[in-house]
N, C-alpha and C positions, 0 to 999 in steps of 0.2 A: 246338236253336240256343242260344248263349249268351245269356245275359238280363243279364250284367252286363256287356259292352263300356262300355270308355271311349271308343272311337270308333265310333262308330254310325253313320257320312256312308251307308257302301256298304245298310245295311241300310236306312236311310230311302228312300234315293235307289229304292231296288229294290221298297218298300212303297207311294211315292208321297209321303211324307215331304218338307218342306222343309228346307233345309239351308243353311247360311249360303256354303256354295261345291261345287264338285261334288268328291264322293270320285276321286282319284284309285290307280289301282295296272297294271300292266304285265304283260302274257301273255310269258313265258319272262324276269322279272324278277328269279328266283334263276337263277343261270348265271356263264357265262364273263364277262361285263361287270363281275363284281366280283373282286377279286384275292383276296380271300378265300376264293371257290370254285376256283378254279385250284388255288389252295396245298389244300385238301382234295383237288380230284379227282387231281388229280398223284402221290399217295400209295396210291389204288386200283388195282385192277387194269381196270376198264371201269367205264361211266356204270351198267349195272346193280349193279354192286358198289354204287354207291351208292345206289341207290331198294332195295336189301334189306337195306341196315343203317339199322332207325327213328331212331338215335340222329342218323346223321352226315344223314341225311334231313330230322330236325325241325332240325338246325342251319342246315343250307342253305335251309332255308323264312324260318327268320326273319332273316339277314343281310340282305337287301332292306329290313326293313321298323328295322333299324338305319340302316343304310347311306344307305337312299335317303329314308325316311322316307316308305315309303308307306302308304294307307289300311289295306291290305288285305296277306295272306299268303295264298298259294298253294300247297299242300302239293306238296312236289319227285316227282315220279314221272313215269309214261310211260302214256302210252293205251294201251299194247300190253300193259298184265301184264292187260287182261282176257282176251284171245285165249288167250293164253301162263297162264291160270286155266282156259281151257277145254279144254285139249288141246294147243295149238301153239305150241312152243318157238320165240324168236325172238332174235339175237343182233344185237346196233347195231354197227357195222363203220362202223369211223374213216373220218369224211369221205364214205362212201357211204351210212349210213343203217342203218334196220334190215332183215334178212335172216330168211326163216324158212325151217325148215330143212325143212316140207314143206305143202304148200297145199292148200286144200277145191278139191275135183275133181267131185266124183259124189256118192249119197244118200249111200252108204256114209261118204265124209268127210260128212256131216253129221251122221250116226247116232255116227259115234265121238267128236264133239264132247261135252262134258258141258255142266250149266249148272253157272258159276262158283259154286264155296264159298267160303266164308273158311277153308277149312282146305287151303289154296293159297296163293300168293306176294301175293295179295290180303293176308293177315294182318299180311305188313311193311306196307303201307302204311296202313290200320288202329291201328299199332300207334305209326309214326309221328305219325298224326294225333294221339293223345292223350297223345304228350309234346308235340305242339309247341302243342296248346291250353294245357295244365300251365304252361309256359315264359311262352305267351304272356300269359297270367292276367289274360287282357280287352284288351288292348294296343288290339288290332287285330283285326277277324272274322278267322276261319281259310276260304278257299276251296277246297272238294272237286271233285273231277272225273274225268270219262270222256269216252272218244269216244263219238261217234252211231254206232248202230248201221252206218251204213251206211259209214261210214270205215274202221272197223273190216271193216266186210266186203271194204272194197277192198284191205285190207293179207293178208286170208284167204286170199282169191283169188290177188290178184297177186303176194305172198310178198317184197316189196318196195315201195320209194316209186317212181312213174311219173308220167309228165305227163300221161296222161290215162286212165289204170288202162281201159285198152280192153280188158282180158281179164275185169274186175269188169262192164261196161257189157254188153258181149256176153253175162254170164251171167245178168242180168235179161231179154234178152230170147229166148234160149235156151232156161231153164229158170228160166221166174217163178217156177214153183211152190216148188220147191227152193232159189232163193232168198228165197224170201219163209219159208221155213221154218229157213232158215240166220239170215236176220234176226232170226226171233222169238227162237229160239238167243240170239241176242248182247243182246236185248234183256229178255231174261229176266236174261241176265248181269248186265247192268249196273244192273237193279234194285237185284237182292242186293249189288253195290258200293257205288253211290249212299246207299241206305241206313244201312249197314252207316257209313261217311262221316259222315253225319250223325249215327248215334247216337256215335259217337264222339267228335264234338263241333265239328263243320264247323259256320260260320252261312250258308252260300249252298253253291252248286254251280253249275257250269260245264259244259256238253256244248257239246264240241268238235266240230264236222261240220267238219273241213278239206279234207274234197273233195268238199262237197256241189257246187262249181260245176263238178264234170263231165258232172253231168247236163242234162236236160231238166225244165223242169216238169211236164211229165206223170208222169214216172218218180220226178218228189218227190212227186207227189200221191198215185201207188200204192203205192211203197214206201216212203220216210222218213218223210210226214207221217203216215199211223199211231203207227209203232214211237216217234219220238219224244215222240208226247201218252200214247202208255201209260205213258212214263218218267213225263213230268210230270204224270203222274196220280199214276202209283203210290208218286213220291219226294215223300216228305211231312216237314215239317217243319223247311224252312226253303227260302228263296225261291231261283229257280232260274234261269237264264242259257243262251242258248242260239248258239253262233255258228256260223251258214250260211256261213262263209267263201268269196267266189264267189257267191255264192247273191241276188245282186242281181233275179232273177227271180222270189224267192217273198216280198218283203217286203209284195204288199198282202195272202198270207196270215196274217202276221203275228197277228191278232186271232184268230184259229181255232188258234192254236198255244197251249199253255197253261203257258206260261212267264212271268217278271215280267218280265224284259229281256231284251234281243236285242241281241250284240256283233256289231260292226258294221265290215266292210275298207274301206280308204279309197277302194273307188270306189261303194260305194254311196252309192242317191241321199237323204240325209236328209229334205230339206225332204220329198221326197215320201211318207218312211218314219213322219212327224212326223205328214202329215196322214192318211194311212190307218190307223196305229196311235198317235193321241195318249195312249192312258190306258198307253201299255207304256214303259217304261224303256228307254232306249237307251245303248249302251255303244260308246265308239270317239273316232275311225275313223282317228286321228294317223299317216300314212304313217311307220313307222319309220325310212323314210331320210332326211325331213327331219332326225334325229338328225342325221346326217351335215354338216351346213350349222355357221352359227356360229350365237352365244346370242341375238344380237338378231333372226336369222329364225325361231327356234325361240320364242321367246315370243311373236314376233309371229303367227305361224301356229297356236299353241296356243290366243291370246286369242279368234283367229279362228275357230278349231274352236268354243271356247264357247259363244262368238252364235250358230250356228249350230245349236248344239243346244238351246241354251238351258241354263240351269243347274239346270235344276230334272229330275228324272225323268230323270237322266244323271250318267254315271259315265266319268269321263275313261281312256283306255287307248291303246295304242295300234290300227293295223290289222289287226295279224299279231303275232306276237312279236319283241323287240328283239333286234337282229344280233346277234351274239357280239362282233364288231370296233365296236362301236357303243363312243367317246368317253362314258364314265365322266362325265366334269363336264359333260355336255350332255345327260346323260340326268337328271342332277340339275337341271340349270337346266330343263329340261321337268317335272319334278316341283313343284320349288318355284314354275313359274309360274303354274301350276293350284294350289296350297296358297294361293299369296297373294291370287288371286283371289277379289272380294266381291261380292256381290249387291247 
């Protein structure tokens, strides 16, 4: 983890640290909402053209953190190059998502899986991280990430994005065994990523669970809540973030989970998140679409977010990641209204 940040808001906030207002920074923050990425990606041949060239990667990480002036950078890439390190080729198809061109079936597809190297498509990103720390030279922490294991198994499975990956849901309880074997698989992977991230020179990390809410809580008790406390065991060396997206059913386990913060969608319940896990750092929960409104509800609903969380052991973000058509100067005036905010 970097030891000489000039802005140190996101890493206190994540330690327990006080802070004179809360760190703020945005999930899908490098993107289409700046005109500066448009004019890069326009000139590529597809969005992976871009997460495997480090150079045009660390550029698009730090334009946000020009642009919008946030806490924090998030290094540009996709969840999916851990699968796509393990075995399974996957192509993002304009407007419909990503597509893979063949899906885990039987043992056999599990047996042909490897565990993710970095002498794989993992290494652009890697590679990116430690120009855009170079670049950044303490600016701002650098944020690393992966999916949870079990997102990732939905996209294994399903070979697609679905509304309620019922062909992933059906193969837990089909064949636990085989999937709980398939997990350790993805979970083994994203060690060696997560790591690997860090030593690079990431000061936090993020796992992604964006379809933990298609489960049940039993089926996060048997399969996710493991695979994910092995990450947060095993990934050491700088403080770690975890968001259940959906996942409003496991927030009183929160304390048995062993991450510093927990990002947060805008319909989960705070207050109640606040008093079952007070010592965890909490991230969120700004419905993205208020974006969409003018500046005077968008500040007023931001201040309001605040109170509510309180400013301490909280890190302002949104609930999901910001629209692509989401107004450029409202996404600023939500930044800057959390910046100007004082304790």
């Amino acid at each position: 983890m970097n030891s000489s940040l000039k802005n140190d808001l996101l890493i206190n906030a994540l330690a327990g640290k006080k802070n004179n207002r809360p760190p703020i920074w945005l999930m899908r923050q490098a993107g289409r909402i700046l005109p500066q990425y448009r004019a890069i990606r326009s000139k590529l041949s597809g969005f992976k053209a871009l997460i495997a060239n480090p150079e045009i990667a660390c550029e698009v990480t730090i334009q946000p953190v020009d642009e919008l002036g946030v806490d924090a950078a998030i290094i540009f890439s996709d969840i999916l190059v851990v699968p796509e390190a393990m075995g399974l080729n996957y192509e993002l198809v304009e407007k419909k998502g990503p597509l893979f061109e063949r899906t885990v079936k039987n043992e056999r597809d599990v047996a042909d899986l490897k565990i993710a190297d970095l002498n794989s498509n993992l290494a652009d990103t890697i590679k990116a991280i430690e120009l855009t720390v170079a670049e950044l030279n303490g600016r701002v922490p650098l944020i690393g990430f992966a999916g949870a294991p079990w997102t990732i198994f939905c996209y294994m499975i399903e070979g697609k994005g679905s509304k309620d990956f019922k062909l992933a849901r059906r193969m837990l309880y089909e064949q636990p065994e085989l999937s709980k074997q398939l997990l350790t698989k993805i979970t083994d992977s994203t060690i060696v990523y997560l790591n690997a991230q860090i030593a690079a020179g990431c000061s936090a990390i993020q796992l992604f669970d964006s379809w933990l809410g298609v489960l049940s809580e039993p089926l996060f008790l048997e399969f996710v809540k493991p695979e994910i406390n092995r990450i947060a065991k095993a990934v050491n060396g700088a403080p770690k973030i975890y968001f259940p997206k959906g996942g409003h059913f496991i927030h009183h386990h929160f304390n048995d989970l062993h991450f510093d913060g927990f990002s947060t969608d805008w319909n989960m319940p705070i207050e109640q998140i606040r008093q079952n896990a007070p010592n965890k750092t909490l991230q969120g929960n700004f419905d993205p679409a208020i974006l969409y409104s003018n500046p005077s509800h968008i500040k007023k609903s931001a201040l309001q977010m605040i109170e509510k969380f309180g400013d301490q052991r909280y890190i302002a973000n949104l609930g999901h990641g910001v629209y692509p058509d989401t107004p450029l100067d409202n996404v600023k005036c939500f930044v800057d209204t959390v910046k100007a905010y004082a304790s």
